[in-house]
N, C-alpha and C positions, 0 to 999 in steps of 0.2 A: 430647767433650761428652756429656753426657745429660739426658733430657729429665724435668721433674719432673709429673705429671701430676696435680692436687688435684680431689678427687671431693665431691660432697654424699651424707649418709644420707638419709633420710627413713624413720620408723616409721609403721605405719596404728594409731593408738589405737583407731579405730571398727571398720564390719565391713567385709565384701566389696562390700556390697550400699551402705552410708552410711561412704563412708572416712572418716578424718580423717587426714590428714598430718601428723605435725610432723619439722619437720626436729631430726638428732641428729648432728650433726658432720659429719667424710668423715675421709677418707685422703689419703695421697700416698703414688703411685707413682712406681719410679724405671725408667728405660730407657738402657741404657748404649751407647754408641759411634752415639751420634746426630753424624750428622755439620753440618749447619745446618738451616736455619730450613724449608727445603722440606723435608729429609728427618723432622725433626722432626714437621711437620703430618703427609704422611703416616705414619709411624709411631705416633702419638697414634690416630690414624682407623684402621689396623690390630690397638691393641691393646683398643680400644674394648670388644668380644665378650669379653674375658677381664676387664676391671673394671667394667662397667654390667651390672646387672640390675634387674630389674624383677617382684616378684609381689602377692598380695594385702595383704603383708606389710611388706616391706619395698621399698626403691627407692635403687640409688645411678646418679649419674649424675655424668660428666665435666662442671666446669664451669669450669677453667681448666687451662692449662698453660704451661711455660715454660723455654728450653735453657739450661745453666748447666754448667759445667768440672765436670772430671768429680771435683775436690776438693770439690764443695758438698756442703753438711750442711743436712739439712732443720732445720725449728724442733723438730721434737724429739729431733733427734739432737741437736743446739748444746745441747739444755735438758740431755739424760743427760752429756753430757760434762763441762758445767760445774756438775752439782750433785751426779752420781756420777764425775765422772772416766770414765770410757769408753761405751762404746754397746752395752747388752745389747741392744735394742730399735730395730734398721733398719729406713727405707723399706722401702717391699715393693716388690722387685725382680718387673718382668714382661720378661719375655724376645721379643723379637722379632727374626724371623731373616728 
């Protein structure tokens, strides 16, 4: 099994001092040889420090996740496969040991 984990962007338009947030997509990452649903949670909460930051600037944060066999294809891999035929372009693999 592996775990898919979908994150939010968030840009600052304004300054330091008068933010303005708008949100500008996220990611998903992948975690591979998740065994179930506990090892999963803590895993997600482990790799947390290596996909969430936070500056003046910019902000991503975890705001779901979900275990799935280790054949799944994210939606944009399904999208390169069926409109290029293969996957230049993978999940971003995070590693946890």
């Amino acid at each position: 099994m592996k775990a898919i984990i979908f994150t939010q962007v968030y840009e600052n338009y304004g300054t330091e001092t008068d933010a303005y947030w708008k949100a500008k997509g996220g990611d998903e990452y992948v975690v591979r040889n998740v065994a179930n649903e506990e090892d999963a949670t803590i895993t997600v909460m482990g790799v947390r420090s290596q996909i969430e930051q936070s500056n003046d600037f910019v902000r991503e944060t975890i705001i779901n996740w979900k275990l799935v066999d280790d054949n799944y294809l994210t939606e944009f891999e399904r999208s390169q496969l069926e409109y290029e035929g293969k996957i230049d372009f993978p999940a971003k693999e995070i590693i946890w040991a």
